[in-house]
C-alpha positions in Angstrom: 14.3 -27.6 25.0 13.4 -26.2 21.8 9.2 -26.6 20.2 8.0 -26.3 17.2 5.3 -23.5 16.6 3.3 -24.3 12.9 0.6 -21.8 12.0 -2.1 -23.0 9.3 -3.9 -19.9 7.6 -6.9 -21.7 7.1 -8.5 -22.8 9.4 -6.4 -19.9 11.1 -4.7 -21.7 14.1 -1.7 -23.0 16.0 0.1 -26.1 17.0 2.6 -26.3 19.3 4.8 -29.5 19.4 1.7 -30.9 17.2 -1.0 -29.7 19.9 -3.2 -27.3 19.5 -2.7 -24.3 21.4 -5.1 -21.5 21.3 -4.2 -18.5 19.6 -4.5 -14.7 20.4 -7.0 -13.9 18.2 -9.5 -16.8 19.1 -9.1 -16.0 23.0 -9.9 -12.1 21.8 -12.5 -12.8 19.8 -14.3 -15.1 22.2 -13.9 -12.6 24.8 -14.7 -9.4 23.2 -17.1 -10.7 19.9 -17.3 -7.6 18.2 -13.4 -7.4 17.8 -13.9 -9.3 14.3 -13.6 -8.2 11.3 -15.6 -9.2 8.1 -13.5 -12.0 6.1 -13.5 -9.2 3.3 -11.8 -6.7 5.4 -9.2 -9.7 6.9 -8.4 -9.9 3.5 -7.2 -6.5 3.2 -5.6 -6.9 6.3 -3.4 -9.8 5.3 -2.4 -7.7 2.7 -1.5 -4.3 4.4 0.4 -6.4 6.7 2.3 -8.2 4.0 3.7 -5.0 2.2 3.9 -3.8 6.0 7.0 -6.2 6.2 8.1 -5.2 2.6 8.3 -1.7 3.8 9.9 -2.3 7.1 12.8 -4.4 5.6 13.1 -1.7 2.8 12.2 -3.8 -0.2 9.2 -2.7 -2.1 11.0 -1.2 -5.2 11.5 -4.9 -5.6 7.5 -5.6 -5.2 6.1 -3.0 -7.8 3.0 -1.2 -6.7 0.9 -2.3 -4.3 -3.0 -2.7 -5.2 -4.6 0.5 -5.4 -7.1 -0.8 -2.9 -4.2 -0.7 -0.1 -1.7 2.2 -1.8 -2.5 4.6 1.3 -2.0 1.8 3.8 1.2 1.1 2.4 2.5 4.7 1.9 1.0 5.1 5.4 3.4 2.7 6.3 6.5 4.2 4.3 5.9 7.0 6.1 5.7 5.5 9.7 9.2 4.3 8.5 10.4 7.5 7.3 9.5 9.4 10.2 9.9 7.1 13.1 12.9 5.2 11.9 12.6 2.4 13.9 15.6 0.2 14.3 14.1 -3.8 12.8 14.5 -6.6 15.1 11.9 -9.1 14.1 9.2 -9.0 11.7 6.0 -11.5 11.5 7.7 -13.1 14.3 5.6 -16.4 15.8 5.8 -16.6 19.5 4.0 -18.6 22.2 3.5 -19.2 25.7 3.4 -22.6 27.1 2.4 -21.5 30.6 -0.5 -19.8 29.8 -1.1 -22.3 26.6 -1.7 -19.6 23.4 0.4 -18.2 20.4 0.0 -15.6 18.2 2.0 -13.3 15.6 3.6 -10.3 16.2 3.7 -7.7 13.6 6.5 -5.9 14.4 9.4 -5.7 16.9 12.0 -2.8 16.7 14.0 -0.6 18.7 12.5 3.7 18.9 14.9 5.5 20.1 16.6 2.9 21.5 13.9 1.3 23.6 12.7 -2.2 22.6 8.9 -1.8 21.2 6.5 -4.2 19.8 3.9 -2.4 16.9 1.1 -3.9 15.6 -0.5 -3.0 12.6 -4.5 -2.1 12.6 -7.0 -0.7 10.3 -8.8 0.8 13.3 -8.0 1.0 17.2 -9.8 -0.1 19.7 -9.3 -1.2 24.0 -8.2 -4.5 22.6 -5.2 -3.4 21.2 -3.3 -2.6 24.3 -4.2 -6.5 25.4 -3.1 -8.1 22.3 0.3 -6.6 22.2 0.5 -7.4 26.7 -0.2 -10.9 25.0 2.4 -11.0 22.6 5.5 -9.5 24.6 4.8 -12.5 27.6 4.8 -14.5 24.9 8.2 -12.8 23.0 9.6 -13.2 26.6 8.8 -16.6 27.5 10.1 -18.3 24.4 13.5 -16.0 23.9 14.7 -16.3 27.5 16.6 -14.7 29.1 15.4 -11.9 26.9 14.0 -9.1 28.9 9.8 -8.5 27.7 9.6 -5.9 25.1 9.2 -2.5 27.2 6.8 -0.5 25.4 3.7 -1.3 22.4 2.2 1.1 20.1 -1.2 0.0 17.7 -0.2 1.7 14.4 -3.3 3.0 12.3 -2.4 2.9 8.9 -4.9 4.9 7.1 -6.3 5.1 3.3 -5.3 8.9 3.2 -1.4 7.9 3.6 -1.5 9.2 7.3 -0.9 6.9 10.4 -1.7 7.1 14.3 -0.1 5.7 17.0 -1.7 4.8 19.9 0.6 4.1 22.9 2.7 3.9 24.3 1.6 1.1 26.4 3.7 -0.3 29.4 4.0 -4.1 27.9 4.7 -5.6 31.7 1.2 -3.9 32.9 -0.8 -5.0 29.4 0.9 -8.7 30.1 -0.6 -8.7 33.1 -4.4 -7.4 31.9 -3.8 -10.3 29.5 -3.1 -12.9 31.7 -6.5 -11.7 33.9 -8.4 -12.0 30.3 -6.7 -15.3 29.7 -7.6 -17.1 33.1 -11.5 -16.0 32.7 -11.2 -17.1 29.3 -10.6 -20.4 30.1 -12.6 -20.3 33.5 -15.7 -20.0 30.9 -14.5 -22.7 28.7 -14.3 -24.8 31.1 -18.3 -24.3 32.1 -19.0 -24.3 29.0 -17.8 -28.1 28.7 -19.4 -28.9 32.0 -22.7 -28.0 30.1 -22.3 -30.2 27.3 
């Protein structure tokens, strides 16, 4: 059966099949609160990770420059391309998961060295990171069947200075399942928090 996953910026959410389904973000955010950025600095995010793509398809000299405020984040990025040279599968790519009921957006999924990866793109790293790509590789999984689950995830710290840091690798079948532990007390607290109402 095939479903329909729309996104809508703003209010940032999901809909699956025209039903809300919670998205990766919200379930992080609600679980570890200071994971959020300020709205100036998601901003900037939504921008580093839109010439991200550019980069990682091999398009910017069809973009011109980037805003000064980004410029290291994106030559950050050319670099990461330069010197990892990682093979592009999917960019930006919207997956769900309608057994554990959320969706989110991957940033990036590529081959290293021929091993499948997923890379997400961050300003700054934190434990969180590790649980948000677990959640997108179930999710890749789930809705490309019978394609195996990504095997490995990397956070990629894309720095002013034009430098980046990967953090990872991360086993995605062992950050799945810290996800799915997350997700289950997640909802075990929204559901006393309707009982209160």
């Amino acid at each position: 059966m095939t479903h329909t996953l729309t996104f809508t910026p703003d209010p940032h959410g999901y809909t699956l099949d025209g039903q809300p389904i919670q998205s990766v973000t919200q379930i992080l955010r609600d679980m570890i609160p200071q994971w959020q950025a300020s709205e100036w600095h998601l901003q900037r995010g939504r921008a580093v990770h839109a010439w991200a793509e550019i980069v990682m398809h091999g398009r910017e000299a069809g973009y011109g420059e980037p805003d000064p405020e980004i410029a290291g984040q994106v030559e950050a990025a050319k670099r990461f391309r330069r010197e990892i040279n990682p093979v592009v599968l999917e960019t930006e790519l919207r997956v769900y998961s309608i057994r554990h009921w959320y969706a989110g957006t991957l940033d990036l999924s590529c081959g290293i060295n021929g091993v499948h990866c997923l890379i997400d793109w961050k300003a700054s790293v934190n434990d969180s990171a590790r649980l948000q790509l677990g959640a997108y590789a179930g999710a890749f999984a789930e809705c490309n069947l019978p394609a195996k689950m990504p095997r490995y995830g990397y956070a990629v710290e894309l720095k002013a200075d034009g430098y980046y840091t990967m953090h990872g690798p991360w086993g995605m079948a062992a950050a799945f399942a810290a996800w799915c532990v997350l997700v289950r007390e997640w909802k075990q607290q929204q559901e006393g928090e309707a009982c209160m109402k």
